[in-house]
N, C-alpha and C positions, 0 to 999 in steps of 0.2 A: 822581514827578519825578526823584528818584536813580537809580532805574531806566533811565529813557530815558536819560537824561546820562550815566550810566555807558557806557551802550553807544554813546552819541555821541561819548564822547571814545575808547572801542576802537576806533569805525569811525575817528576823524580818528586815530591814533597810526599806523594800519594803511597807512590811504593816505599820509601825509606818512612813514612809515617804508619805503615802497617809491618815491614821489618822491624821497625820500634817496640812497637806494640809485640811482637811477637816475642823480641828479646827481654821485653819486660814478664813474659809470661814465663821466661828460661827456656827458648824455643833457639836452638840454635840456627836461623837462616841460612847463615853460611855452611852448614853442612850439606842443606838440600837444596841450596839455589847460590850456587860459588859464584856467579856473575855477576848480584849484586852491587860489585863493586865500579860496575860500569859505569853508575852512576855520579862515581867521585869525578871520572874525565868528562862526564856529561856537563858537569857540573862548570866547569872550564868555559863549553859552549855556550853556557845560559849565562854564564856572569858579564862577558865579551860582550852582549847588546846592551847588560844593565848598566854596568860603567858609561856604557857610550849614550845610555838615555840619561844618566846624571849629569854627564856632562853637557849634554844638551839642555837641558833647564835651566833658565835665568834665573828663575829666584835660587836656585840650589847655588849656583856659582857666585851670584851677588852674597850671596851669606857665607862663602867660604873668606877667609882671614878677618871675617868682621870682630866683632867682639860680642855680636846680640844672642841672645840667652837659649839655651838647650832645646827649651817648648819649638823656640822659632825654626830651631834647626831641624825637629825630627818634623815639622809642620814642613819644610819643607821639601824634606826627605819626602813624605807622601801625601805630596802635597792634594792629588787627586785620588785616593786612596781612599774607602770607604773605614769608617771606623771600627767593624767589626774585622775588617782582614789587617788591619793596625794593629787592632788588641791579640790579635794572634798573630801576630810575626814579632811583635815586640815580646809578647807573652812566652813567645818560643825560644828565645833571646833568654831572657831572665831560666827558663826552665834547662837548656842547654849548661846554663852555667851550676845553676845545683845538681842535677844528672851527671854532670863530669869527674864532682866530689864525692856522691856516694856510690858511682858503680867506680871509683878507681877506691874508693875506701873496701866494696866489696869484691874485688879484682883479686888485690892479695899477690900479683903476678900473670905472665904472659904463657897459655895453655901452650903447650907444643907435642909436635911429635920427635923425639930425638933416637935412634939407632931402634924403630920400633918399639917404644916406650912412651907414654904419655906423661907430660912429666910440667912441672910448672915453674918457670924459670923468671929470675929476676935481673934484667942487662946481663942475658947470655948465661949467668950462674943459675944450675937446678937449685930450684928451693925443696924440689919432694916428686915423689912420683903419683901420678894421681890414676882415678878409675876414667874409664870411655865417659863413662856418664858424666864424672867430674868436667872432665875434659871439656863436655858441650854443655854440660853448666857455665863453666868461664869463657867459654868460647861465647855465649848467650851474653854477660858481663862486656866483652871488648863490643861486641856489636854494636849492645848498647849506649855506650860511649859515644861510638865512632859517627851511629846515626844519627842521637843528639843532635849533635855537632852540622851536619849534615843538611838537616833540618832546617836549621838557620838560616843559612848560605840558601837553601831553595825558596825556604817562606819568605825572604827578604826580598829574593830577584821576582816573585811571585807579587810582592804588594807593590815596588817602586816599576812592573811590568806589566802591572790591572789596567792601570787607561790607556792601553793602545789603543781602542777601538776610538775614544774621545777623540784625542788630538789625529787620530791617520785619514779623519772622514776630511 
């Protein structure tokens, strides 16, 4: 089961890291690939072995209510984790959290279609009506966000999911 999920959260980190990239170019994915979002409930599946392989670590457990210092904790977060898949899943961690501020600084509002009208709405109130192109402009904006985000939750179950082949031999 570690095995599959391992490689299920590299396939979702893969494709949500290239839907990224695309939303950064203003490429709206969700217009040409609406499925995308499969990967939020995938996401469900892959986290389900990672919790259950944290829990399984003695050093991760013994450091939970201690009092010892941050280093020790993410040391044993990944504990067998090379430090180049560290620097990028933490690195994605910190980048998640800037990407959040300035596509929701460039957001502006939630793109919608309302009574056949393209229009851009703030909690359900239009702010304006926008063009198709507008449209998959912020459509391109929420993406980007959303897969951020995304990211994290994959790159995360992807470093603390790397040594299965270590300990399963």
């Amino acid at each position: 089961m570690k095995r599959f999920s391992f490689w299920l959260a590299c396939v979702g980190w893969v494709v949500l890291f290239i839907s990224h990239v695309l939303s950064l170019l203003k490429f709206d994915v969700t217009a040409h690939f609406s499925y995308i979002w499969i990967f939020v409930l995938l996401l469900f599946v892959v986290w389900w072995p990672t919790v259950m392989e944290l829990k399984s670590r003695r050093k991760f457990q013994q450091h939970k209510g201690s009092s010892t210092s941050l280093g020790n904790y993410y040391h044993n977060l990944f504990d067998q984790t090379p430090r180049w898949l560290r620097v990028v899943a933490i690195g994605g961690f910190f980048y998640a959290f800037i990407n959040f501020f300035l596509a929701g600084y460039m957001l502006q509002g939630s793109p919608e279609i309302k009574d056949g009208l393209f229009v851009l709405t703030d909690h359900g109130k239009i702010i304006r009506n926008i063009s198709v192109q507008e449209f998959h402009y912020f459509k391109s904006y929420a993406n980007r966000m959303q897969t951020g985000h995304f990211l994290v939750f994959y790159g995360m179950a992807v470093a603390i999911l790397y040594p299965y082949r270590m300990r399963s031999r």
